[in-house]
C-alpha positions as CSV (number, residue, x, y, z in Angstrom):
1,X,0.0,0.0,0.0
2,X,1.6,3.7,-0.8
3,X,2.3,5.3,2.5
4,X,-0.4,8.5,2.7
5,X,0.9,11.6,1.9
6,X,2.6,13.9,4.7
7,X,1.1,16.8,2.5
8,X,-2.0,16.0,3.1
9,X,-4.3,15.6,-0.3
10,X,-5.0,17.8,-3.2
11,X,-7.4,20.6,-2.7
12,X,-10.1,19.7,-5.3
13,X,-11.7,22.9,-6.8
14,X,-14.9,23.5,-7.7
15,X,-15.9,20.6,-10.0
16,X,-16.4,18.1,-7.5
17,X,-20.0,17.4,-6.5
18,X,-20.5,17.7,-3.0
19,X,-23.5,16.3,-1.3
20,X,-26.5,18.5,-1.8
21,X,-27.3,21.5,1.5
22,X,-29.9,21.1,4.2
23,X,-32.3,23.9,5.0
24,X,-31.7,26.6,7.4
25,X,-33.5,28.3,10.0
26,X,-33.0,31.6,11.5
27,X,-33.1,29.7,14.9
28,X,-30.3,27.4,13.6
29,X,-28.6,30.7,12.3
30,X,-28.7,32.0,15.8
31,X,-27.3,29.0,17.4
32,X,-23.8,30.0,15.6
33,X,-21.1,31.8,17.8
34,X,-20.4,34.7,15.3
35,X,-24.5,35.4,14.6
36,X,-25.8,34.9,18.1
37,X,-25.9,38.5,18.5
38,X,-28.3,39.0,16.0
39,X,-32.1,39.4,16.7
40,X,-34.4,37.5,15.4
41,X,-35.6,39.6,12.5
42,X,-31.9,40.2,11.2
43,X,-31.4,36.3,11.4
44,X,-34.5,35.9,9.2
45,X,-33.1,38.5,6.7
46,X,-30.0,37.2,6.4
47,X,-31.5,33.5,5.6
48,X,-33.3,35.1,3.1
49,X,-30.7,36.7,1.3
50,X,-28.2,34.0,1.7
51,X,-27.5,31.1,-0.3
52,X,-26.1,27.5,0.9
53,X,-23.8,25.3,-0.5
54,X,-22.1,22.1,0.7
55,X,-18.2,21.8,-0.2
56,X,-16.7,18.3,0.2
57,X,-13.4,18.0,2.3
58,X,-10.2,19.2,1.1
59,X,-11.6,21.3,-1.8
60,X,-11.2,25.3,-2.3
61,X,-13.9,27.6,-1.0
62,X,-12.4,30.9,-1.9
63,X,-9.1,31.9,-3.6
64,X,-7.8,35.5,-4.6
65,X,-9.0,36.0,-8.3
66,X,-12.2,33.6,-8.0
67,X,-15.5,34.7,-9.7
68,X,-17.0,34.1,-6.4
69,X,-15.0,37.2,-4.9
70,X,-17.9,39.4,-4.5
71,X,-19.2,37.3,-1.4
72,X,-19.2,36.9,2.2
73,X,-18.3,33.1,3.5
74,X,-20.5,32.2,6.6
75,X,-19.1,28.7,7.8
76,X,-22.1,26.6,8.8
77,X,-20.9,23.6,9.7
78,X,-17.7,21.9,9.5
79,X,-13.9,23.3,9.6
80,X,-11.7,24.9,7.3
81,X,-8.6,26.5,7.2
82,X,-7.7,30.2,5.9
83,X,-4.2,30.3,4.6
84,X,-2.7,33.2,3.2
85,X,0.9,33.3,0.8
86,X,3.9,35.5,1.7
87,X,6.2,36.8,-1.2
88,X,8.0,33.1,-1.5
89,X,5.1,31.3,-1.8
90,X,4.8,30.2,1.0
91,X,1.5,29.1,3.0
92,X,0.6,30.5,6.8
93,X,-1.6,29.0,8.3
94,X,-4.1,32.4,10.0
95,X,-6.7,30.5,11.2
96,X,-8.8,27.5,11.8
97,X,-12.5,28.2,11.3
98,X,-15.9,26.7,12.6
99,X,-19.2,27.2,12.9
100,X,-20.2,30.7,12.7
101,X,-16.7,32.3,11.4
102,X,-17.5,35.0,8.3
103,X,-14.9,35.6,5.6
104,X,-15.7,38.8,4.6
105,X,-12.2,40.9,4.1
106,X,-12.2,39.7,0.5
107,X,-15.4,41.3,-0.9
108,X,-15.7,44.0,1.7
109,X,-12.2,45.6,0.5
110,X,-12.0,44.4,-2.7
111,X,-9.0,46.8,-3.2
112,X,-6.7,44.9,-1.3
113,X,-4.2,42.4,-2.3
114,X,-4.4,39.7,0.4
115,X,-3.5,37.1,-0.7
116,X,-6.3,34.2,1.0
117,X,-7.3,31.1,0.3
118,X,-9.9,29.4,2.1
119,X,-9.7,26.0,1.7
120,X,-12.1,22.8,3.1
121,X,-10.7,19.9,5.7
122,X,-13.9,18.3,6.1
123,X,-17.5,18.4,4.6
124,X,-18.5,21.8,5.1
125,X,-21.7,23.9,4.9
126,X,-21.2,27.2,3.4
127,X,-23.5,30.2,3.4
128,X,-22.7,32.6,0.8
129,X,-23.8,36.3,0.9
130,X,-23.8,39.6,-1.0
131,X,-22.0,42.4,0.8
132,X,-23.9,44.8,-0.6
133,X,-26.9,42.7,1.2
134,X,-25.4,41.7,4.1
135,X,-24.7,45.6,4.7
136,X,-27.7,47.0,3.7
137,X,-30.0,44.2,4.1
138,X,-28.8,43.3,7.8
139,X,-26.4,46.3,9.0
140,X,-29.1,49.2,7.5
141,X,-26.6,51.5,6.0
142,X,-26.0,52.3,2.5
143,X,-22.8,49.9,1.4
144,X,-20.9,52.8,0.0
145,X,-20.6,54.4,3.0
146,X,-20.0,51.6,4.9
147,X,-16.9,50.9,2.4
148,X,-15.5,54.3,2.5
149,X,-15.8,53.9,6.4
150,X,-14.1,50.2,6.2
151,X,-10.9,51.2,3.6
152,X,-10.5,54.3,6.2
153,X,-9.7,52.0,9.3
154,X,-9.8,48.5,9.0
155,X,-8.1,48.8,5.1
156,X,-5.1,50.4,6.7
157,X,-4.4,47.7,9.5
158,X,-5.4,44.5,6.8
159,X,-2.4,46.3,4.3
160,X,-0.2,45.8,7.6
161,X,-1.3,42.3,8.1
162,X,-0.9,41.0,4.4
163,X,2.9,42.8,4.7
164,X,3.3,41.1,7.8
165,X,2.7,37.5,6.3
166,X,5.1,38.5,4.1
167,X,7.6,38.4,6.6
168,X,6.4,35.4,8.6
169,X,7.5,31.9,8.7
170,X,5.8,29.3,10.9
171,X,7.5,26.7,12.5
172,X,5.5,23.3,12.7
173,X,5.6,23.6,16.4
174,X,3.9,27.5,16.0
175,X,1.5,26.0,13.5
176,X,0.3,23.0,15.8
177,X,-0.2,25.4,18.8
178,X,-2.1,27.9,16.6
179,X,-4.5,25.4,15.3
180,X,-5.3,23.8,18.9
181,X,-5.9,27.3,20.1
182,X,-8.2,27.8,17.2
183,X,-10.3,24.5,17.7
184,X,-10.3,25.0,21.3
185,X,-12.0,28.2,21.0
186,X,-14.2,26.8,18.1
187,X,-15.2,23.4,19.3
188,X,-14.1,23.1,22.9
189,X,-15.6,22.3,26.0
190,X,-13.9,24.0,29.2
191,X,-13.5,22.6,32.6
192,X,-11.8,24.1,35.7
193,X,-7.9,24.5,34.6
194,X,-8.1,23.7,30.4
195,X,-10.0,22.9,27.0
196,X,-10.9,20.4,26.3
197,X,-10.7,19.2,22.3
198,X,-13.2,16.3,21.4
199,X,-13.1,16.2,17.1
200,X,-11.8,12.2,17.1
201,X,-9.0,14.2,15.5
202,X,-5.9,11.4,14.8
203,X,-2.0,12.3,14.4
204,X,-2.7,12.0,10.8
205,X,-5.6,14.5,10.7
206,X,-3.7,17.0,12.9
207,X,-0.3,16.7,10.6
208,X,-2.9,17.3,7.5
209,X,-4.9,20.3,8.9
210,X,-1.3,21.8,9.5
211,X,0.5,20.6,6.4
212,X,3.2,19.2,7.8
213,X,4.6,15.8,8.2
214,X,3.1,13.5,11.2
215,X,7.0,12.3,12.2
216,X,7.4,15.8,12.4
217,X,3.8,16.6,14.3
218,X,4.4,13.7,16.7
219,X,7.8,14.9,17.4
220,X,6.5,18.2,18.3
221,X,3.1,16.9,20.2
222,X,5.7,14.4,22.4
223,X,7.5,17.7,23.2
224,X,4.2,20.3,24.0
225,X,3.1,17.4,26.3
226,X,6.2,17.0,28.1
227,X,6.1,20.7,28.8
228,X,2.3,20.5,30.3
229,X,1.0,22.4,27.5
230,X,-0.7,19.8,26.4
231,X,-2.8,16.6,27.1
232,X,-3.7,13.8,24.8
233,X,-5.8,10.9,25.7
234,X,-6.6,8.8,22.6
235,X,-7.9,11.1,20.3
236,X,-9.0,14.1,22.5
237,X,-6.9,16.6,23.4
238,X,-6.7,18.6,26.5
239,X,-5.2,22.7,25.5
240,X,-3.7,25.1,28.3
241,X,-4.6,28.0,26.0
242,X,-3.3,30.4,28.6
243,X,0.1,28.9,27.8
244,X,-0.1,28.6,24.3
245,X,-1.4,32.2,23.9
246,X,1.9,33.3,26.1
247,X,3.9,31.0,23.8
248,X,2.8,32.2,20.6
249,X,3.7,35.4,21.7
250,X,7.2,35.1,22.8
């Protein structure tokens, strides 16, 4: 049998037929981390206005210089990945994403370079919105405004960000703690003193979701648990995201 690839597997684009999308409520809308803010009424006008789409794992949900630029990403269900190039060509991994995380820097400032690609690691549900709707429809101001506003403050510090990654280089180790953090936040369950990280996530799944090798991923798991940063017990994982915060930082 051909050993599995350390790589992980090709991103498959577009063409591949994902299982058709279930039907969403507003209630299930509000049951998301990043909407439950919303009322009631704005839930029910953003499910109006917003189309669904089911992605099947490992395939590309948006990339600089798509036609589906002009969209907002609402992640459903599942988990992705948003990855962004520096000037070698190199990917960083910025963020693991879940339920209830919105891609919007893409279509909100379509004026700057970034860079992104937001790529699938499991089956995901994907809801798919308009800015122009999502600002005017939900937020209630005109979206020109709202875009002059956004390229006058947030434009300025994204422009510092996307010349940042240009600069960075992630060490496994760095990538491994940043993904934990991100799925702890996402999908954990806290008790007194950590997170606690219940996917059924394997070595294998955790080298892929990083891109790295799983010799390499073990090596650096065996050396985050010897330090106390981290617990494993079978395939759960038990984050001290007080200490990988502090270590990401130093």
């Amino acid at each position: 049998m051909a050993p599995r690839s350390s790589r992980g597997k090709s991103i498959r684009q577009r063409g591949a037929r994902p299982p058709q999308p279930r039907a969403v409520s507003a209630q299930d809308l509000g049951k998301l981390q990043g909407l439950a803010g919303l009322s009631l009424r704005k839930l029910e006008a953003l499910r109006a206005r917003m189309r669904i789409r089911q992605f099947s794992r490992h395939s590309t949900i948006y990339k600089e210089g798509d036609e589906s630029d002009d969209a907002v990403y609402i992640v459903l269900s599942g988990i992705a990945r948003l990855v962004c190039l520096n000037r070698k060509g190199k990917r960083n991994l910025l963020e693991v994403l879940g339920p209830g995380d919105v891609i919007e820097i893409p279509s909100l400032l379509p004026d700057i370079h970034h860079k992104l690609t937001c790529e699938t690691f499991t089956d995901c549900q994907i809801g798919l919105i308009s800015p122009t709707a999502l600002v005017e429809g939900i937020v209630g101001i005109p979206f020109r405004e709202f875009n002059e506003a956004l390229n006058l403050t947030v434009g300025r510090w994204w422009t510092l960000l996307e010349r940042h990654s240009n600069f960075l280089s992630q060490t496994v180790r760095e990538k491994i703690m940043l993904a934990l953090l991100d799925l702890g936040r996402k999908f954990g369950r806290r008790d007194e003193h950590a997170m606690i990280v219940d996917l059924g996530l394997s070595g294998q799944d955790l080298a892929d979701l990083v891109e790295s090798s799983r010799p390499k991923v073990s090596e650096c798991l065996k050396s985050l648990v010897a330090e106390g940063v981290v617990k494993r017990e079978h395939r759960r994982f038990i984050i001290d995201s007080v200490r990988i915060q502090t270590s990401l930082r130093s």
